[in-house]
C-alpha positions, -999 to +999 in steps of 0.1 A: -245+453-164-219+426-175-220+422-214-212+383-221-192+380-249-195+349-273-175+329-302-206+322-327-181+312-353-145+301-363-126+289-390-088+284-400-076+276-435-052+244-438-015+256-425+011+251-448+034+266-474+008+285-498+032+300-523+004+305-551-022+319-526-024+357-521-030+376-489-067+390-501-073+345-512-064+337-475-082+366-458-115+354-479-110+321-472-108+325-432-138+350-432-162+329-452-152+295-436-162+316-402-191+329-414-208+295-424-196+279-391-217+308-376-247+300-402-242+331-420-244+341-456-229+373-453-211+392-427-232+425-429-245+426-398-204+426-383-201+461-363-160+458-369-133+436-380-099+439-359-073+425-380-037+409-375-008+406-395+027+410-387+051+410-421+031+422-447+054+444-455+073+421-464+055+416-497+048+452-505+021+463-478+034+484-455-001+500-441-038+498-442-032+456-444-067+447-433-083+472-453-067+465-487-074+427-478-109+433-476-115+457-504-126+423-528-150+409-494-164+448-492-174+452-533-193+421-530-214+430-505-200+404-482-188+425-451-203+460-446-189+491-465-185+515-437-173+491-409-141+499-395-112+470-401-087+481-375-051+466-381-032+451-352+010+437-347+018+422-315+047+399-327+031+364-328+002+371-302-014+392-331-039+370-333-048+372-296-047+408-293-073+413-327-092+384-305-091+411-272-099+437-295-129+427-307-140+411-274-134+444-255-157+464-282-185+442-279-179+442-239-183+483-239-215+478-257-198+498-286-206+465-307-228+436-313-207+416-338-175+417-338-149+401-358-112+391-356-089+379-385-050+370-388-034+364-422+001+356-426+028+342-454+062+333-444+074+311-468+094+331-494+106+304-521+127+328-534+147+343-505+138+326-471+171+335-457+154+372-464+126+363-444+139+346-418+163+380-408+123+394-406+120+375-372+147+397-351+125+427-356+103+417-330+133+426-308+147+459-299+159+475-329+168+504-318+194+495-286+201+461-300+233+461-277+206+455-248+197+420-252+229+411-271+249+416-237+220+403-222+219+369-238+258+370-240+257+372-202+229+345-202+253+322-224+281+324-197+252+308-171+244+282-192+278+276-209+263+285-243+280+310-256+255+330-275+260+335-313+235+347-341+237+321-371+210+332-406+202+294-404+179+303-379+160+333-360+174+349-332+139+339-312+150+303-317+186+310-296+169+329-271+142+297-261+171+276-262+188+295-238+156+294-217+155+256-221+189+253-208+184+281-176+151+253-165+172+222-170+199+238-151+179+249-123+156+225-122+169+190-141+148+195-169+161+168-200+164+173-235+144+139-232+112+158-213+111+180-244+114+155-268+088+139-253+064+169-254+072+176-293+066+136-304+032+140-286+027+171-306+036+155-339+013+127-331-020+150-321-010+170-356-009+139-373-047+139-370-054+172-378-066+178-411-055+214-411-021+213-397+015+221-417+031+188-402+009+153-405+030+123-393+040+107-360+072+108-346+088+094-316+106+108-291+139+091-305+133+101-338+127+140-323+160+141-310+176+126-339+166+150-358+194+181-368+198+207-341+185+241-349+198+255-314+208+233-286+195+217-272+168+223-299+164+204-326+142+209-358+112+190-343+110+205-315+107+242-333+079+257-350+080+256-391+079+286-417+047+287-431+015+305-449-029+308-432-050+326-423-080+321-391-110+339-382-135+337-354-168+359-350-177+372-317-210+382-304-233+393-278-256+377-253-285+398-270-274+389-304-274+352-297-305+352-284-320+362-317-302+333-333-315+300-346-314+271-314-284+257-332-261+288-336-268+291-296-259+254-291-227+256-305-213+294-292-188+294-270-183+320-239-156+339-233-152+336-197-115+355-195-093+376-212-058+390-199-028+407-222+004+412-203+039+430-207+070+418-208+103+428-194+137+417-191+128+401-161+154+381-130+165+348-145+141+331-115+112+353-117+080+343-134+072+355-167+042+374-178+020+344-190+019+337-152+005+372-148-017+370-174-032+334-163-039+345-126-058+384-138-077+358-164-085+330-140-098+359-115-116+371-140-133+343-152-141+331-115-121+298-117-086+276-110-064+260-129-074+226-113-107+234-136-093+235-169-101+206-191-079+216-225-056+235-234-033+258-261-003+268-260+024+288-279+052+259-285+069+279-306+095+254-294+085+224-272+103+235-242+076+264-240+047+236-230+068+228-202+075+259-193+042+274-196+023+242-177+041+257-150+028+293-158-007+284-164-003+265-129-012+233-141+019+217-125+041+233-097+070+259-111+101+232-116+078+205-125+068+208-162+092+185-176+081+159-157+048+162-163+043+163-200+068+132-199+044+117-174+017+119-202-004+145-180-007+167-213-014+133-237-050+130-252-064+110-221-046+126-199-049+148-174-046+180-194-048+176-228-023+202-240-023+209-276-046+184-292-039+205-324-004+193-325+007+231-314+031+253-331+055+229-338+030+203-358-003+221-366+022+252-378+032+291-370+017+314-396+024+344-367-006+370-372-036+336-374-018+317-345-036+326-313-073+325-338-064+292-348-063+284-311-092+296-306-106+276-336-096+243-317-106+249-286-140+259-298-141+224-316-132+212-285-159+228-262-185+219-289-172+181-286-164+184-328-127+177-328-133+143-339-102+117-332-086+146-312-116+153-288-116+157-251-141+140-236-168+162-219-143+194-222-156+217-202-134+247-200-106+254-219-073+280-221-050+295-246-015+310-242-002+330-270+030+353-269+043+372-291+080+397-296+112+393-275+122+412-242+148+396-229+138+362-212+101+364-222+075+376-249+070+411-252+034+409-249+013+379-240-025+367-238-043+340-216-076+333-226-102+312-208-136+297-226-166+274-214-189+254-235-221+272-231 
């Protein structure tokens, strides 16, 4: 018998650069912020925790992250003492994948409630050039001579010739060089992608828990200093510190639950993870792979989706994954975020939490704090930035570098229940 699988409760703490705050601070914060949205006191009825983080080690932690974090949450009676926290890394889907983790245990009926958290701090006030060299190793570290002749031979098709700069991570250089593959083959503009990041800056601006919160135009986008061309600093994701958590539940368990809880739970219709390759310049990536097994799965089209998030870890990825997701034809994604398709009123919000680039990239809580805005979307509680009558909603969320595309990806699919 099919085991539906809900989101009873989410929560993402304010994204921005939290020198002061700790790991275990952030990790409590996310968990009790999701526990009251789910109405809960304390979490001791969760079955399992499944928790991302990517560069803890960074700071001193090189294992057992989840389970140090929760060691304060645990004495206090707060989450159960012999519940299993299982740690996940998947690059900056980490999030997603402790999502499909605890989605798939409460799906084998191994679990009732389930929960997933990401916690992450990037911003190191002391040595961010040290941090920032952090980024490559979501890249192959052991034959790095791989995809540096790849993206050298890339550079020659695009006329960029591909140099590493400590400025900047080496993720940045290889979305440029995607960027400038699509404009050549298909007349994409720098303009198109300005476009895309002001209307980012804009939804962000109303967020109260995003990094970035001001407007910008799409003049003042590409005025800003280039990171990697055609790139510029607006149109790229910022270093920063949060953490997000959602709680996930059965269709038994909900039942038990006050009218209210059930009112606001969310179902999870579809769930796909892909892997990456380094895949033929005009080949789709994995995202398109992982949108069509999660459409199937959930039983609908893309002509059905009301909102959306996606990872614009720089703004040409919303143009580029419109056309993944199928929401515009492959080719096409420029024009139509600069048509205002992807605006708020338009017709596919895209990003109403001002994405990566506004809202923030704290890697191991990204794809959670997706699913923490969609889930305000679905239960019509996203205030200046909701959807009217959102019905069904997707995420994208990629994470590591093979070549061309993410080494791992997830496209998730939700309806308002």
């Amino acid at each position: 018998m099919a085991r539906n699988v809900y989101v009873v409760g989410a929560f993402t703490t304010q994204f921005r650069r939290w020198p002061d705050k700790s790991f275990k601070e952030l990790t409590r914060e996310a968990f009790l912020g999701a526990l009251k949205d789910a109405g809960m006191a304390s979490g001791n009825e969760i079955d399992a925790a499944w928790f991302g983080n990517c560069l803890m080690h960074y700071w001193g932690q090189a294992g057992a992250r989840g389970n140090i974090c929760f060691i304060p949450l645990v004495r206090e009676g707060l989450f159960p003492e012999r519940a299993p926290i299982i740690n996940v890394e998947g690059g900056c889907a980490t999030g997603s994948l402790a999502l499909a983790g605890a989605y798939k245990e409460i799906k084998a009926g191994d679990a009732e409630l389930t929960l997933a958290l990401g916690v992450e701090k990037l911003f190191d006030p002391h040595n961010q050039p040290a941090m920032l060299a952090e980024f490559v190793r979501g890249m192959d570290m052991f034959d790095p001579h791989e995809w540096i002749e790849h993206y050298s031979e890339v550079g020659r098709e695009v006329n960029k010739p591909f140099v590493q700069s400590p400025d900047r991570t080496v993720p940045m250089d290889t979305y440029a060089m995607q960027a400038r593959l699509h404009m050549k083959r298909y007349g994409t503009t720098v303009e198109q992608i300005a476009f895309g990041a002001a209307k980012n800056h804009c939804n962000g601006a109303l967020n109260e828990n995003a990094q970035y919160r001001f407007e910008m135009t799409p003049a003042q986008v590409l005025a800003d200093r280039t990171i990697s061309d055609p790139l510029t600093r607006s149109m790229c994701a910022p270093i920063g510190d949060g953490a997000a958590a959602v709680l996930l539940c059965s269709e038994d368990y909900l039942r038990r639950q006050p009218a209210e809880v059930q009112r606001r739970a969310v179902l999870i219709r579809g769930i796909a993870v892909t892997g990456g390759k380094y895949r033929a310049y005009d080949e789709p990536s994995l995202t398109r792979t992982a949108a069509e097994r999660a459409y199937r799965m959930a039983g609908i089209g893309p002509s059905e989706i009301d909102v959306a998030e996606v990872h614009d870890a720089t703004s040409f990825c919303e143009i580029y994954q419109c056309e993944m997701l199928r929401l515009c034809a492959d080719g096409e994604g420029g024009e139509f975020v600069a048509s205002g398709a992807t605006r708020l009123g338009g017709t596919v919000p895209i990003n109403t939490s001002g994405g990566l680039v506004s809202k923030g990239h704290p890697i191991g809580a990204t794809g959670l704090s997706m699913c923490f805005e969609l889930t305000r979307q679905l239960r019509g509680e996203a205030g200046q930035r909701q959807v009217e009558d959102a019905r069904i909603a997707v995420q994208e969320n990629g994470g590591g570098v093979i070549g061309l595309e993410e080494a791992l990806a997830a496209v998730i699919v939700y309806e308002r229940s």
